[in-house]
Backbone and ligand atoms as CSV (ligand in chain L), in Angstrom:
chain,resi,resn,atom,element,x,y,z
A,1,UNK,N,N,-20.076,5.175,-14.274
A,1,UNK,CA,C,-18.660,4.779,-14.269
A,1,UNK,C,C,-17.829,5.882,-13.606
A,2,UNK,N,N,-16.966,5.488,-12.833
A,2,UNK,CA,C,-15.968,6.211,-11.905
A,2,UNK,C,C,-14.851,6.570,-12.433
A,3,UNK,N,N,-14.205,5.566,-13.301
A,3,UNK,CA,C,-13.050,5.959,-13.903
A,3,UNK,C,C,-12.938,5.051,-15.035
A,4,UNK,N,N,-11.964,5.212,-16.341
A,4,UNK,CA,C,-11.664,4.327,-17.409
A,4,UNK,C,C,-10.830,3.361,-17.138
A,5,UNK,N,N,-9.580,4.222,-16.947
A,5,UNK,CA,C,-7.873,3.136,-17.158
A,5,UNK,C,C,-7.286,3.657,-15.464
A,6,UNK,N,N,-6.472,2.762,-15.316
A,6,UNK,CA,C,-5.357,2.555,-14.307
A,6,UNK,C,C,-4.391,2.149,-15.647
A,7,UNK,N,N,-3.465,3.805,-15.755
A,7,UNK,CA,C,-2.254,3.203,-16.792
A,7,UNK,C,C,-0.690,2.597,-15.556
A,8,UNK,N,N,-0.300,1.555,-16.037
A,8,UNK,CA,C,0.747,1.033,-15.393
A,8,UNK,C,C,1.943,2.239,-16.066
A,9,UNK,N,N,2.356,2.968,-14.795
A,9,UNK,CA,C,3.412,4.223,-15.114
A,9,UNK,C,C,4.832,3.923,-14.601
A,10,UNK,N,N,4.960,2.612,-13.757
A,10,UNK,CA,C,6.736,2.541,-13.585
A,10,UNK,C,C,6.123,0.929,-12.681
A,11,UNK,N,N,7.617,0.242,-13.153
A,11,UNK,CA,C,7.532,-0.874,-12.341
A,11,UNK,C,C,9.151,-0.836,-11.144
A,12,UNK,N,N,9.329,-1.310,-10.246
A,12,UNK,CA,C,10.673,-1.615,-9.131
A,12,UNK,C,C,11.118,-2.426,-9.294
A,13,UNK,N,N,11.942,-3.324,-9.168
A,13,UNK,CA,C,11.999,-4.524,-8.093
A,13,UNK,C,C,11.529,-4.372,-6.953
A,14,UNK,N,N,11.202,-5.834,-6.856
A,14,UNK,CA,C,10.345,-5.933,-5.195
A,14,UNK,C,C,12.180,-6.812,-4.465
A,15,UNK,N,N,12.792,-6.012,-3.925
A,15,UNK,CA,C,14.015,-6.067,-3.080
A,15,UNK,C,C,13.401,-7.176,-1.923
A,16,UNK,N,N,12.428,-7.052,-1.452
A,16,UNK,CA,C,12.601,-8.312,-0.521
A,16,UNK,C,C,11.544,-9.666,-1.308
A,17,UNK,N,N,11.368,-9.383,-2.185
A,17,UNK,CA,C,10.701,-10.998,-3.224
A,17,UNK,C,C,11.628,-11.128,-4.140
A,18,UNK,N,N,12.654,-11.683,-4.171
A,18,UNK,CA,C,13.700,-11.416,-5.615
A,18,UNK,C,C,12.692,-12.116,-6.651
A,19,UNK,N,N,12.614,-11.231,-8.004
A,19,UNK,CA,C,12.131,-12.141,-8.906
A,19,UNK,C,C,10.434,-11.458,-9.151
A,20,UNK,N,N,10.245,-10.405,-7.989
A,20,UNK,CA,C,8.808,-10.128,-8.166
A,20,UNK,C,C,9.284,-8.404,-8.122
A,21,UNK,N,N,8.040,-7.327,-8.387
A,21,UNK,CA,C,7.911,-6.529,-8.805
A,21,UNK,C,C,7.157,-5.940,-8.234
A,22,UNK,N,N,7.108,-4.402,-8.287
A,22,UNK,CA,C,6.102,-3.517,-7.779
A,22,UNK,C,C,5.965,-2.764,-8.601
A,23,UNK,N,N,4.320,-2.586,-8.791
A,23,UNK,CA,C,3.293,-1.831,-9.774
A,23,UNK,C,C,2.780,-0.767,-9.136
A,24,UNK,N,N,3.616,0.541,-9.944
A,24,UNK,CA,C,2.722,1.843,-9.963
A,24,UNK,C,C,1.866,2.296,-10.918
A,25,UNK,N,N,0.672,2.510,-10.659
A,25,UNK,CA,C,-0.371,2.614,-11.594
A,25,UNK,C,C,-1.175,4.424,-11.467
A,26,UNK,N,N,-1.277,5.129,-12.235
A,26,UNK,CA,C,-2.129,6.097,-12.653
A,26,UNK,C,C,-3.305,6.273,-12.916
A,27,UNK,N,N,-4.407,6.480,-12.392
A,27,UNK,CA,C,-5.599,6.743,-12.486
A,27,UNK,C,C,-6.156,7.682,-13.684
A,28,UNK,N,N,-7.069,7.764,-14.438
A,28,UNK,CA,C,-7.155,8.708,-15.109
A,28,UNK,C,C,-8.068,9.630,-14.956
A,29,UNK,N,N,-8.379,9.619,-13.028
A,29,UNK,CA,C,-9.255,11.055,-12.342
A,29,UNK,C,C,-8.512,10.444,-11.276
A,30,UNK,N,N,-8.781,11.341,-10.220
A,30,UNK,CA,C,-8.381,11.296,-9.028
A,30,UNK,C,C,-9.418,10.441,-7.960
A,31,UNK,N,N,-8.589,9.318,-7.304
A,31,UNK,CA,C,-9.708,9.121,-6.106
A,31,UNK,C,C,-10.033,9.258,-5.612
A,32,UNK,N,N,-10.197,10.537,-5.339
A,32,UNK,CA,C,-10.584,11.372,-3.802
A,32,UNK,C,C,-11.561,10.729,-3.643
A,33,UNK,N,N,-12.933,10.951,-4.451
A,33,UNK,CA,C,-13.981,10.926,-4.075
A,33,UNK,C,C,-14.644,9.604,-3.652
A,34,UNK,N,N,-13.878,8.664,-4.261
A,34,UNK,CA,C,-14.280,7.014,-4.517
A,34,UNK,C,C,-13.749,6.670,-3.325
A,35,UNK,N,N,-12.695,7.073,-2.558
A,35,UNK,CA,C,-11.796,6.548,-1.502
A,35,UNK,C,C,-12.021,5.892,-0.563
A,36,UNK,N,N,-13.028,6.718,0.127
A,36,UNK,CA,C,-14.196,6.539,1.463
A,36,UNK,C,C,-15.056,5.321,0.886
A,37,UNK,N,N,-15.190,5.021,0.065
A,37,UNK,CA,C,-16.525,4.127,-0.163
A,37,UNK,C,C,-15.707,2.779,-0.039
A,38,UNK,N,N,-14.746,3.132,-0.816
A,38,UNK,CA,C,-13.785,1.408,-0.968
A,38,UNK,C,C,-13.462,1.123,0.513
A,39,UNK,N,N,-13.434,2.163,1.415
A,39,UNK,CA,C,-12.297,1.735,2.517
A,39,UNK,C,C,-13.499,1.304,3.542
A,40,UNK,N,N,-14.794,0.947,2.855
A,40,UNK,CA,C,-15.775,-0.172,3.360
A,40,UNK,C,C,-15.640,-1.661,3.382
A,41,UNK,N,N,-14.861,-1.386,2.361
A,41,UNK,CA,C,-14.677,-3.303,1.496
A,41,UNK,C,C,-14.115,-4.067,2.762
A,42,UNK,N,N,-14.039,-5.584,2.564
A,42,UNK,CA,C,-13.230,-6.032,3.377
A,42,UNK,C,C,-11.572,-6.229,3.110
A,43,UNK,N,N,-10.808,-6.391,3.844
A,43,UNK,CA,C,-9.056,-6.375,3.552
A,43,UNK,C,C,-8.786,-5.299,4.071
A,44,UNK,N,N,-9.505,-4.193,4.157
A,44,UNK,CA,C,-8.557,-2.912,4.942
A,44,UNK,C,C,-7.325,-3.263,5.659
A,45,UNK,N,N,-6.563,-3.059,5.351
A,45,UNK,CA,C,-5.278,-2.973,6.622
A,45,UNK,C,C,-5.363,-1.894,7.536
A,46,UNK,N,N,-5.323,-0.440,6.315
A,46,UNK,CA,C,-4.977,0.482,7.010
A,46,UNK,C,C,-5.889,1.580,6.241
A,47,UNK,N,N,-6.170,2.956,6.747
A,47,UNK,CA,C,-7.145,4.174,6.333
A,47,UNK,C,C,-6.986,5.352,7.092
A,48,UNK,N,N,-6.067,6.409,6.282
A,48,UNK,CA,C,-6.091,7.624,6.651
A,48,UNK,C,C,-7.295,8.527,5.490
A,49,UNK,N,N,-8.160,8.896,6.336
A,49,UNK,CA,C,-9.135,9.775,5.760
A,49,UNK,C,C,-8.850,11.315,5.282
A,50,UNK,N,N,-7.726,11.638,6.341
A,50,UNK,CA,C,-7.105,13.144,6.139
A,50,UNK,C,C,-6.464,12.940,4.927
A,51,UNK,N,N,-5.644,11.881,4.207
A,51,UNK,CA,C,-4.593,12.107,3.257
A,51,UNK,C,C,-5.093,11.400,2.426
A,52,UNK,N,N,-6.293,10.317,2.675
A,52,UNK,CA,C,-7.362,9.455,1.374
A,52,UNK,C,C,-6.225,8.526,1.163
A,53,UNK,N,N,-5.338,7.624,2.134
A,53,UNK,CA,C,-4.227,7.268,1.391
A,53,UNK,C,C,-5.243,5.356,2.129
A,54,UNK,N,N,-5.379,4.453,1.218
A,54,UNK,CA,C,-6.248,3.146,1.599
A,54,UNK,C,C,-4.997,1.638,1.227
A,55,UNK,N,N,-5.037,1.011,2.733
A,55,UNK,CA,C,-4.066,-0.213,2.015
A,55,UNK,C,C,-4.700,-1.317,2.056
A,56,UNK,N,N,-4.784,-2.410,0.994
A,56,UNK,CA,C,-5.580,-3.447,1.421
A,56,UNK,C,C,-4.539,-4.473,1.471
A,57,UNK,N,N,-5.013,-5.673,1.928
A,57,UNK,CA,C,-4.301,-7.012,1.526
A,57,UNK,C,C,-4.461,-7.571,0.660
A,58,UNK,N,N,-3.230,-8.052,-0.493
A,58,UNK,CA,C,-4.089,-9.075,-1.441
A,58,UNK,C,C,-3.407,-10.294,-1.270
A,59,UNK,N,N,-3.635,-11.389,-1.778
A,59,UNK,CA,C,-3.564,-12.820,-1.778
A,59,UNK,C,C,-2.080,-12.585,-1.472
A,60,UNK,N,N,-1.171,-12.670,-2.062
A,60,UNK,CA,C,0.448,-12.022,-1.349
A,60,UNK,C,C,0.531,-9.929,-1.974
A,61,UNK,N,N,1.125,-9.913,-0.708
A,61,UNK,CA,C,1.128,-8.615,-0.776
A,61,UNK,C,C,0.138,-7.378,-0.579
A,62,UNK,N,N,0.246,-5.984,-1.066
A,62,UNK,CA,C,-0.361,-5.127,-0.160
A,62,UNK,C,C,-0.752,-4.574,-2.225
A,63,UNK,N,N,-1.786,-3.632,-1.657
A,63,UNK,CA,C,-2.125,-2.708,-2.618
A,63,UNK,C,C,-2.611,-1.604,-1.831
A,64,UNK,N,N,-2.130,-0.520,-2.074
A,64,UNK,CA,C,-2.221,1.197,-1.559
A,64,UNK,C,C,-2.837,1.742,-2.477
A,65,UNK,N,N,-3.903,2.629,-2.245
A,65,UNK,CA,C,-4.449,3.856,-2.860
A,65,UNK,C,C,-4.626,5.047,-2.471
A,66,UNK,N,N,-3.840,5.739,-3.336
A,66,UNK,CA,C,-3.969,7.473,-3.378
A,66,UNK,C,C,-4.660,7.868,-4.213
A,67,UNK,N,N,-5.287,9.400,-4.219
A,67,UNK,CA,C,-5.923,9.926,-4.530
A,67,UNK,C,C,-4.873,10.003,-6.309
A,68,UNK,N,N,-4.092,9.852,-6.517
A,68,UNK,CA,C,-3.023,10.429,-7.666
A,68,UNK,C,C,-2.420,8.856,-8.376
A,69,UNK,N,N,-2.541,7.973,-7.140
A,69,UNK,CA,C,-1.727,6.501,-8.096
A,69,UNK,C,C,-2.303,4.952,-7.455
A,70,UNK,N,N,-1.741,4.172,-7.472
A,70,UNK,CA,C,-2.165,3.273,-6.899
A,70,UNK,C,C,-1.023,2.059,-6.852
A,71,UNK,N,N,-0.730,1.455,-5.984
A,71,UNK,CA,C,0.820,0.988,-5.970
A,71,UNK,C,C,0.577,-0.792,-5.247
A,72,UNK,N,N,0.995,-1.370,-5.598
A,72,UNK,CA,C,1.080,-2.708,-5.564
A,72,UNK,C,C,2.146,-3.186,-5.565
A,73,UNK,N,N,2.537,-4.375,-4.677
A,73,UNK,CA,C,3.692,-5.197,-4.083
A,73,UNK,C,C,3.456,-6.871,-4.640
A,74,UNK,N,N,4.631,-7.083,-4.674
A,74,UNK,CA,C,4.919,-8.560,-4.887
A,74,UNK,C,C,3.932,-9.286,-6.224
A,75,UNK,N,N,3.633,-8.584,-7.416
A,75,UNK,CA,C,3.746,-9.063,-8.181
A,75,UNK,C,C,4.105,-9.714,-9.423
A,76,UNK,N,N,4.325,-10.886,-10.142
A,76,UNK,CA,C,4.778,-11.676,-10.817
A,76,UNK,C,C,5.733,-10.693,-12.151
A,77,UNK,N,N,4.471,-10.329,-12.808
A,77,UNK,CA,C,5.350,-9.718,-13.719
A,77,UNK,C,C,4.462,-8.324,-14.635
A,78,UNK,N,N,4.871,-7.684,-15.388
A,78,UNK,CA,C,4.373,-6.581,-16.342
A,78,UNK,C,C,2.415,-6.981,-16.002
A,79,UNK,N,N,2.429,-8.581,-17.443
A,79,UNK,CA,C,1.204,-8.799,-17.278
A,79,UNK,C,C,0.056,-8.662,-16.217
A,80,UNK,N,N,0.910,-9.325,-15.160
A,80,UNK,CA,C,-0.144,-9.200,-13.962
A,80,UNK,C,C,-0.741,-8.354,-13.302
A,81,UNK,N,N,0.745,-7.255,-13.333
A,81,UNK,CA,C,0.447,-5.932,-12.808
A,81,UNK,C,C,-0.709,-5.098,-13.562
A,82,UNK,N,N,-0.854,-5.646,-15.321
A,82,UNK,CA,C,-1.836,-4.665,-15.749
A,82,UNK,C,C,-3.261,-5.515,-15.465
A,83,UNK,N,N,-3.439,-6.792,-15.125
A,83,UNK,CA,C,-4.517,-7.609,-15.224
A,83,UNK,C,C,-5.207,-6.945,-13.672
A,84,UNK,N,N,-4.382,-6.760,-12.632
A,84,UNK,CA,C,-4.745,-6.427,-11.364
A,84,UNK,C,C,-5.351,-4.774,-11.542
A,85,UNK,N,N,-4.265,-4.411,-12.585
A,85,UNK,CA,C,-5.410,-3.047,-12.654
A,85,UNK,C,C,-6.364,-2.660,-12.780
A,86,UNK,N,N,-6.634,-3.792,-14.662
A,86,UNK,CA,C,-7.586,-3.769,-15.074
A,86,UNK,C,C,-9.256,-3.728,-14.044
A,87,UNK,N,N,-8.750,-5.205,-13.300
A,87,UNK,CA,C,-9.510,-5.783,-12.118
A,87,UNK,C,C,-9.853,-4.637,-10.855
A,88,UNK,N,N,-9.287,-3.989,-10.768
A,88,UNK,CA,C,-9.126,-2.624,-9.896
A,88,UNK,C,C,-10.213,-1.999,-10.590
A,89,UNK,N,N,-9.959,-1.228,-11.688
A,89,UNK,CA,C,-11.076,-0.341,-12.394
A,89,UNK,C,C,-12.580,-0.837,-12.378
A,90,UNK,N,N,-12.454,-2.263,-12.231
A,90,UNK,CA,C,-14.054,-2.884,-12.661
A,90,UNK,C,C,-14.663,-2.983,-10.428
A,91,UNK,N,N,-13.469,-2.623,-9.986
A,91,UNK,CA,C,-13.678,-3.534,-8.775
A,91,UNK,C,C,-14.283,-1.653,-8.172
A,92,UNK,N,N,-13.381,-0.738,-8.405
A,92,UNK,CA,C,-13.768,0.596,-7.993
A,92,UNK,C,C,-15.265,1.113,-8.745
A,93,UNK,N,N,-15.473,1.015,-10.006
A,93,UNK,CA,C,-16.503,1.396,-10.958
A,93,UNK,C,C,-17.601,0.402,-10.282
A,94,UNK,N,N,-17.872,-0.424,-9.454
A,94,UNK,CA,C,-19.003,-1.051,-8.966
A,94,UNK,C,C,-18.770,-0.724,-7.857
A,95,UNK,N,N,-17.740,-0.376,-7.279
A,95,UNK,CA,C,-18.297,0.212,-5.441
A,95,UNK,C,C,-19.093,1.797,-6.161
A,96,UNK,N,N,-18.437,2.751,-6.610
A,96,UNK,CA,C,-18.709,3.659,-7.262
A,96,UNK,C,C,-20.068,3.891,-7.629
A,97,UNK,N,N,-20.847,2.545,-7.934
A,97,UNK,CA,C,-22.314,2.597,-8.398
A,97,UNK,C,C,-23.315,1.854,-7.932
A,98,UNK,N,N,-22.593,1.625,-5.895
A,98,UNK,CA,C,-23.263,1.033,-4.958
A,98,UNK,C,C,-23.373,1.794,-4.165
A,99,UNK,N,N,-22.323,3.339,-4.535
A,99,UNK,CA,C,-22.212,3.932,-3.154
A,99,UNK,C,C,-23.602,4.733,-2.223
A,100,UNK,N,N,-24.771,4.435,-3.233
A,100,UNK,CA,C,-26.064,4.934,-2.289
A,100,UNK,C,C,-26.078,3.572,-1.481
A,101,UNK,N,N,-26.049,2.747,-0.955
A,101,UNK,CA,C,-25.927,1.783,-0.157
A,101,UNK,C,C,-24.901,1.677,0.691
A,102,UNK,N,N,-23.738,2.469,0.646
A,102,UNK,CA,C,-22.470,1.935,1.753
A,102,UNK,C,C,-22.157,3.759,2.472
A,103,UNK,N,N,-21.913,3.556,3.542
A,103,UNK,CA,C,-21.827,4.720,4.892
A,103,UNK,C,C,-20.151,5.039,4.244
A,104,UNK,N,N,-19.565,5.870,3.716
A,104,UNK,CA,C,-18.503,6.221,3.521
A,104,UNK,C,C,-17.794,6.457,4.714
A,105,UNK,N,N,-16.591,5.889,4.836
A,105,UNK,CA,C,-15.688,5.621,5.968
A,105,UNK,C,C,-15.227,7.037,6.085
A,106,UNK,N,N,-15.215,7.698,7.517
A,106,UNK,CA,C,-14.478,9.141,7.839
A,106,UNK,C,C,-13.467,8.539,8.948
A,107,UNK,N,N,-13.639,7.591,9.463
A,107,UNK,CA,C,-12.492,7.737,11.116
A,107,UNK,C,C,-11.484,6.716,10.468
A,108,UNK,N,N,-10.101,6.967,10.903
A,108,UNK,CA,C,-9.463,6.201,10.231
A,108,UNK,C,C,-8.980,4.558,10.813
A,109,UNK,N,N,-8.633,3.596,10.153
A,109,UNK,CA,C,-8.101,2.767,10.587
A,109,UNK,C,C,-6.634,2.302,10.193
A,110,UNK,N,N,-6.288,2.015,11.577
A,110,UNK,CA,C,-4.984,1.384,11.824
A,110,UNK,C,C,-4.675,0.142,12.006
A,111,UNK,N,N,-4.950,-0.906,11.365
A,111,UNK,CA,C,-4.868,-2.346,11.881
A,111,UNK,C,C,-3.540,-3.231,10.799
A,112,UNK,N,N,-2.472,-3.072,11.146
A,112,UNK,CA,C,-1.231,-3.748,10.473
A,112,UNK,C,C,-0.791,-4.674,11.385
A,113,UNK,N,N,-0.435,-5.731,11.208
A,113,UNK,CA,C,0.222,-6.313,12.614
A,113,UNK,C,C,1.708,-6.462,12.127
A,114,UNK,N,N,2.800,-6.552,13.134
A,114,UNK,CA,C,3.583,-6.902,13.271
A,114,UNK,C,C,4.300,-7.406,11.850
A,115,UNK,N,N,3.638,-8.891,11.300
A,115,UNK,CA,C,4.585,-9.316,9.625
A,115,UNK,C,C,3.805,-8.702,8.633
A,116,UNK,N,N,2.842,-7.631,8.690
A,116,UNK,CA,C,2.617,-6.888,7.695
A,116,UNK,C,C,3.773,-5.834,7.292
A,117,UNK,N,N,3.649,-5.440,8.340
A,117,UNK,CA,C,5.319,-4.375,8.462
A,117,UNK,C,C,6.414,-4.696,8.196
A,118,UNK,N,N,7.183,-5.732,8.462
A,118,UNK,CA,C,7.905,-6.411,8.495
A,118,UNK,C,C,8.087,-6.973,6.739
A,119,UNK,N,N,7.258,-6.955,6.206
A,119,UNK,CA,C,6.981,-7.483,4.658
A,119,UNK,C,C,7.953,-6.323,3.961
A,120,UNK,N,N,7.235,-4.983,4.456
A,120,UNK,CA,C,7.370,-3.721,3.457
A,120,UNK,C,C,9.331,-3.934,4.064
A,121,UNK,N,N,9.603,-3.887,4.878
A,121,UNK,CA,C,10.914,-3.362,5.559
A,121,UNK,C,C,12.061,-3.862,4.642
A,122,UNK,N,N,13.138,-3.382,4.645
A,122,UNK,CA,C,14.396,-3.953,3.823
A,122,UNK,C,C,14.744,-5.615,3.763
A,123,UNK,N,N,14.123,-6.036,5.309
A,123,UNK,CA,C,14.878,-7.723,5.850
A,123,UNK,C,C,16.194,-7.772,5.840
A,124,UNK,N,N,16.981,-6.476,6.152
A,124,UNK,CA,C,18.404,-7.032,5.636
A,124,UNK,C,C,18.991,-7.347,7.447
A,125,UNK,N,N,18.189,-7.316,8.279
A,125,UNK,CA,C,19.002,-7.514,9.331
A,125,UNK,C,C,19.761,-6.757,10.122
A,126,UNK,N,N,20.187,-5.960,9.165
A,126,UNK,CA,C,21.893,-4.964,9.229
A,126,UNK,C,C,22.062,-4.565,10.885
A,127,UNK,N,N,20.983,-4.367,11.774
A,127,UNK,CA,C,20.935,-3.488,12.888
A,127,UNK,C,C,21.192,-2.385,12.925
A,128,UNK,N,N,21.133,-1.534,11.918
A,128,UNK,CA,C,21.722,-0.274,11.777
A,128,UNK,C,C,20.172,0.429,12.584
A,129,UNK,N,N,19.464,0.473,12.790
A,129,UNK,CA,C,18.424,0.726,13.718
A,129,UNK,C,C,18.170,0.909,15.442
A,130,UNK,N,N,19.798,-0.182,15.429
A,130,UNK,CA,C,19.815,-0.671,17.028
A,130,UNK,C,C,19.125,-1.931,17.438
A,131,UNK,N,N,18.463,-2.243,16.799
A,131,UNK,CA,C,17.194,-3.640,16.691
A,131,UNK,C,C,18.342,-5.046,16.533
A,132,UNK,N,N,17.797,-5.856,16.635
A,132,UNK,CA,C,19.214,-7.213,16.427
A,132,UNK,C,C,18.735,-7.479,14.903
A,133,UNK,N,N,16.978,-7.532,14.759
A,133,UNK,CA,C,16.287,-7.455,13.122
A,133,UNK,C,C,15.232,-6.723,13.130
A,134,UNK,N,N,15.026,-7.178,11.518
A,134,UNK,CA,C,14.271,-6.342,11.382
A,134,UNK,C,C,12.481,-6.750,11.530
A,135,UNK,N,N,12.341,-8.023,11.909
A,135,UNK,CA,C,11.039,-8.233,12.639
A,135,UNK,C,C,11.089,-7.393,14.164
A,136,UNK,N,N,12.215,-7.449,14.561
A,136,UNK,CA,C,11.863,-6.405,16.380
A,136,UNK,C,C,11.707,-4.958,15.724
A,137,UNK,N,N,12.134,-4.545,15.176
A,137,UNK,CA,C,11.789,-3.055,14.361
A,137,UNK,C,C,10.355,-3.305,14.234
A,138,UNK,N,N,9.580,-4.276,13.096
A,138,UNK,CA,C,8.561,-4.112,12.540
A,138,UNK,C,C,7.230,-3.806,14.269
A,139,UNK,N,N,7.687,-4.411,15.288
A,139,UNK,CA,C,7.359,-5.218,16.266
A,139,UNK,C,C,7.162,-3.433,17.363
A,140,UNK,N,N,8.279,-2.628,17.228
A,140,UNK,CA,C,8.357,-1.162,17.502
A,140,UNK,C,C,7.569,-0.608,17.125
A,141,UNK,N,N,7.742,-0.472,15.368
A,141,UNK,CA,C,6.848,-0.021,14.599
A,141,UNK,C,C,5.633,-0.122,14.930
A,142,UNK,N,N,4.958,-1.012,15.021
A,142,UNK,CA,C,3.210,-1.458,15.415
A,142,UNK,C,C,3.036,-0.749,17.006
A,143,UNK,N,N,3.964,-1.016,17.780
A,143,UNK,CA,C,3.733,-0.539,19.582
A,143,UNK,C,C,4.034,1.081,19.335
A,144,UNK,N,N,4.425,1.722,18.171
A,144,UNK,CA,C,4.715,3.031,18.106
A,144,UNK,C,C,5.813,3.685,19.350
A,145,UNK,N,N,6.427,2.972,19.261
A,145,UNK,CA,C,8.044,3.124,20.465
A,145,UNK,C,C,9.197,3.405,19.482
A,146,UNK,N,N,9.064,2.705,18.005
A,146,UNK,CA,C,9.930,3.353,16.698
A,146,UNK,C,C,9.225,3.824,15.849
A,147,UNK,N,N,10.134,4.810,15.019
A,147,UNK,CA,C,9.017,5.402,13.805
A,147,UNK,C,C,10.227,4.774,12.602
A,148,UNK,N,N,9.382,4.693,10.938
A,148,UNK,CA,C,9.597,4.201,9.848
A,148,UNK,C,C,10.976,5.187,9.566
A,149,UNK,N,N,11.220,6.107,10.412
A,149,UNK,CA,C,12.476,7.159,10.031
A,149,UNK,C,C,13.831,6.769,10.396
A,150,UNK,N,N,13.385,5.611,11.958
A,150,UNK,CA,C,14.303,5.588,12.329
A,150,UNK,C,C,15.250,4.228,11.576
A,151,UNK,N,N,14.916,4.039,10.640
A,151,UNK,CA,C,15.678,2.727,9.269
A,151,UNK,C,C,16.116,3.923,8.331
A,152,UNK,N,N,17.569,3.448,8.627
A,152,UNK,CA,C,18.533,4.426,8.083
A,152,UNK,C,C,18.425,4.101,6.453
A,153,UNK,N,N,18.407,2.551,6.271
A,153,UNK,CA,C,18.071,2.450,4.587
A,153,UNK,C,C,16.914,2.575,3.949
A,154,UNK,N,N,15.067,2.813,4.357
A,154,UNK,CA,C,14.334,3.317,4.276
A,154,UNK,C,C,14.143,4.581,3.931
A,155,UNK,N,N,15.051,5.217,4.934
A,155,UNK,CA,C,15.108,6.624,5.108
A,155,UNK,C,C,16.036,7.498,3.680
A,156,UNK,N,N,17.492,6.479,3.398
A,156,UNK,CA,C,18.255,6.870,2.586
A,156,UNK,C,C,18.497,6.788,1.713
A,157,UNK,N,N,18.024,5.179,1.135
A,157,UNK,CA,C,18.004,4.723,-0.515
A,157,UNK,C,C,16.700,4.584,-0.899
A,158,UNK,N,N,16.904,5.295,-2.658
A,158,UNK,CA,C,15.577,5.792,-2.760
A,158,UNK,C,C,14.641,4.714,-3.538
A,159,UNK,N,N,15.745,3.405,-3.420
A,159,UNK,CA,C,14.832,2.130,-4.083
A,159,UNK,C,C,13.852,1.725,-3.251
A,160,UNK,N,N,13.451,2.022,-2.093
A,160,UNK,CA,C,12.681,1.893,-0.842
A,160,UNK,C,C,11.764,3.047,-0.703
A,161,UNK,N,N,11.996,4.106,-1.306
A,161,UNK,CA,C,11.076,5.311,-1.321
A,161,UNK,C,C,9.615,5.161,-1.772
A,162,UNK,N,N,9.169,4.205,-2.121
A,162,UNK,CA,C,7.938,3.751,-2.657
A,162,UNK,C,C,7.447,2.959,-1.234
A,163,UNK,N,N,8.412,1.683,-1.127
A,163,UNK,CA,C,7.712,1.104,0.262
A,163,UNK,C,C,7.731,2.062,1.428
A,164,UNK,N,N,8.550,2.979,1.950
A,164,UNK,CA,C,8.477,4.068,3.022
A,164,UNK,C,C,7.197,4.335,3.236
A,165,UNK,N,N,6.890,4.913,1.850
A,165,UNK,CA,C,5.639,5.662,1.778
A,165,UNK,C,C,4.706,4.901,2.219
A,166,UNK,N,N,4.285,3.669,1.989
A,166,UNK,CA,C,3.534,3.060,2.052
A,166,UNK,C,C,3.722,2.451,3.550
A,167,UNK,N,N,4.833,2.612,4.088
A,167,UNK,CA,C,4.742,2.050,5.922
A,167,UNK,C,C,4.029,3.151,6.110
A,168,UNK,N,N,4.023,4.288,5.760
A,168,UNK,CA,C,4.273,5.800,6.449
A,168,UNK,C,C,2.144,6.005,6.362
A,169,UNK,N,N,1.960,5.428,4.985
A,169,UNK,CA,C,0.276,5.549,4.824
A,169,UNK,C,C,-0.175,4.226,5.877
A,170,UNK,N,N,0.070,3.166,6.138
A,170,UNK,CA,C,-0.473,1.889,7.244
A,170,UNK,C,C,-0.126,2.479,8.722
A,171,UNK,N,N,0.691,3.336,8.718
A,171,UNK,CA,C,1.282,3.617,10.502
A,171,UNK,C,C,0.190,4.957,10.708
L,1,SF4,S1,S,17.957,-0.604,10.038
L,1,SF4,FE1,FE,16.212,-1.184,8.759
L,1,SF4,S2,S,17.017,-2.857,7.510
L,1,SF4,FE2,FE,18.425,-2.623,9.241
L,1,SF4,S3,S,17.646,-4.051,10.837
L,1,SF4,FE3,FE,16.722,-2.058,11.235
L,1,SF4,S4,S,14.764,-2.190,10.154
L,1,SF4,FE4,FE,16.042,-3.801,9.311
């Protein structure tokens, strides 16, 4: 066994799902070591190996893993968020005790497209970017012609400081 609990340590609003939520969760070891093995699975979005930071896709929404937490988008409510954890721990503790069978991932991957990005982003339109929206931003973002800095409300309100991070680990 790899780890026990994923404790659920703060929930958000999810600002662009009204009505849904984002789950930060705590590990009770660090993933360093498990990191590389998961970022075999299928769903990868995205994989920085230097910072161990892993995003997958789930049925709606994204789930990120750090070595320190583990953070999840667009779900329903408290319950779910701890059921997905739970499901996490059993889902890591069996890569964990396959890993003599899987080539641990070192090179990283970058594969987000366009409305993946676009998901995490404010949606408010505003143009405060220069963009007319915020799909041509997301659309920058991916061609790397804009960076996640240049969204002045990303950048400035810190109810978005969770999703930032998480453009900032997929880019
Ligand atoms: S500044 Fe941010 S929220 Fe406003 S349009 Fe650009 S990407 Fe969207």
């Amino acid at each position: 066994m790899y780890l026990e609990t994923i404790h659920l340590t703060k929930t958000l609003p999810c600002l662009a799902e009204p009505g849904k939520i984002i789950v930060i969760g705590k590990p009770n070891r660090s993933l360093d070591l498990v990191i590389p093995y998961l970022a075999t699975l299928p769903g990868v979005l995205a994989y920085n190996p230097e910072t161990l930071t892993l995003t997958f896709r789930r049925p709606s929404g994204f789930l990120t893993l750090y070595p320190d937490k583990v953070y999840l988008t667009q779900i329903t409510n408290e319950q779910e968020g701890r059921q997905v954890l739970t499901d996490l721990v059993a889902a890591i503790n069996a890569t964990w005790e396959h890993r003599s069978e899987l080539v641990a991932v070192t090179r990283p991957k970058r594969a987000p497209n366009h409305l993946d990005i676009w998901q995490l982003l404010p949606r408010t339109n505003c143009q405060a970017c220069g963009e007319r929206t915020c799909l041509a931003f997301a659309v920058g973002l991916v061609q790397r012609t804009r960076s996640v800095d240049e969204c002045p409300i990303l950048l400035r309100d810190t109810a978005f400081a969770e999703r930032k991070e998480t453009l900032e680990a997929m880019l």
